[in-house]
N, C-alpha and C positions, 0 to 999 in steps of 0.2 A: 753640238757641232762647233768646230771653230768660227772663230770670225777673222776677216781682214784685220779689225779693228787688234784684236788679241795677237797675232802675228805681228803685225808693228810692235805691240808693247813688250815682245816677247824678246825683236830681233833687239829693239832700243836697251832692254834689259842688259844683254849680253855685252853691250861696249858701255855700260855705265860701270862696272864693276872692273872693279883694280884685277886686270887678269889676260894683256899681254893683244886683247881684240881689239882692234879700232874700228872695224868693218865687220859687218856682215853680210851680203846678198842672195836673193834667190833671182838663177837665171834659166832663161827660157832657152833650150841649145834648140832648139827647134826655130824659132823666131828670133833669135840671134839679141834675145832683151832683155834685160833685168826687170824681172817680176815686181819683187820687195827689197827693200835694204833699210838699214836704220838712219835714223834722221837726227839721231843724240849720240855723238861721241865727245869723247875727250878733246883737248885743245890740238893732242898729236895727230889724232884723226879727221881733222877739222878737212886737211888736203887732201887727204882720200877722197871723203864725201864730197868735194868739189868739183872732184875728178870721176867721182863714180860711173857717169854713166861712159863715158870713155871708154869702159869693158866691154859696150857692146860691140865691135868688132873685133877687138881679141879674145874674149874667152868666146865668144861665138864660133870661131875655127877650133873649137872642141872638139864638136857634134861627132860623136861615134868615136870618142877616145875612150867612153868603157867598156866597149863591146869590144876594142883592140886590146886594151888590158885584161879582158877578161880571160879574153881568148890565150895571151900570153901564159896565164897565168894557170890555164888550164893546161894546155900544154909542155909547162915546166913543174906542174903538180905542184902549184906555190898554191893553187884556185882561185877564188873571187878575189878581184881588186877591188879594194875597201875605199881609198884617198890616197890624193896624191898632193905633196908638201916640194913648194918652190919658195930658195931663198934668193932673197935683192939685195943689191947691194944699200937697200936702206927700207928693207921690209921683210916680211913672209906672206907668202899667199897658200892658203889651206884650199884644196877644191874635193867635197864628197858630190859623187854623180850616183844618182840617183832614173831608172827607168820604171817603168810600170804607170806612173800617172798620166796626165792628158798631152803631155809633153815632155821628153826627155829634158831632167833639171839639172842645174849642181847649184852645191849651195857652197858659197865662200868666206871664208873667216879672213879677214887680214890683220896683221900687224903692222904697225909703221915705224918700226924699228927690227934688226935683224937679232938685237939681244932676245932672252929669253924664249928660246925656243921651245924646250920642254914645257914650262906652263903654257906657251901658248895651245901647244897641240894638245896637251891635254885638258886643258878648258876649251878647244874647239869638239873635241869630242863630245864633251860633257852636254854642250848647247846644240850638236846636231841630235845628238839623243833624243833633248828634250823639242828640238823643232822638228824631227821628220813624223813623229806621229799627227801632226797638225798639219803639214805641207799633205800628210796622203789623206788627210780629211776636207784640204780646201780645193785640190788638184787631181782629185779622181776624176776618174776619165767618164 
């Protein structure tokens, strides 16, 4: 079974490598909180993590943005909404939403630069991969 402990080291992992992440979170859309996020980034990332918890009122006005996407997406035969990618004028925000565990989640990637978009999202991929088998091992319902 996962541990806490192993998800920190996991998310921490993901912004120590030269690959476009400065951030990562898991949030509660249910309770409106960030679960987890990493505690080791870069120097670029340093103002993120400063600001991190400051998302609990904005991505918290989520709640039920995948079950509208999904629904869109049923209905225009595109199907399931996978992720949704927002760019800053001096960042990117990646959010994968996630249902089925003990609370509706999304997990977020950020960059703190709007360059390199392509590697980011595909190293944001790469690390939700390897984090959502462990988020549905510590957040089963």
């Amino acid at each position: 079974m996962a541990t806490k402990a192993e998800l920190q080291e996991l998310l921490d992992s993901n912004t120590e490598e030269d690959n476009e992440i400065d951030a990562v979170f898991v949030f509660d859309l249910e309770n409106k909180a960030i679960l987890y996020h990493n505690k080791v980034s870069t120097s670029r990332g340093k103002r993120i993590l400063d600001n991190i918890e400051s998302l609990n009122g904005s991505i918290g006005k989520l709640k039920g943005i995948n079950n509208t996407l999904n629904s869109a997406g049923t209905d225009t035969q595109l199907e399931e909404f996978e992720f949704g990618t927002f760019k800053f004028s001096n960042g990117l925000l990646n959010l994968y939403f996630v249902d089925g565990l003990r609370a509706p989640i999304a997990v977020g990637f950020i960059s703190g630069t709007p360059e390199g978009l392509g590697e980011f999202l595909w190293n944001s991929r790469k690390h939700y991969e390897t984090l959502k088998p462990m988020l549905d091992k510590l957040l089963a319902k």
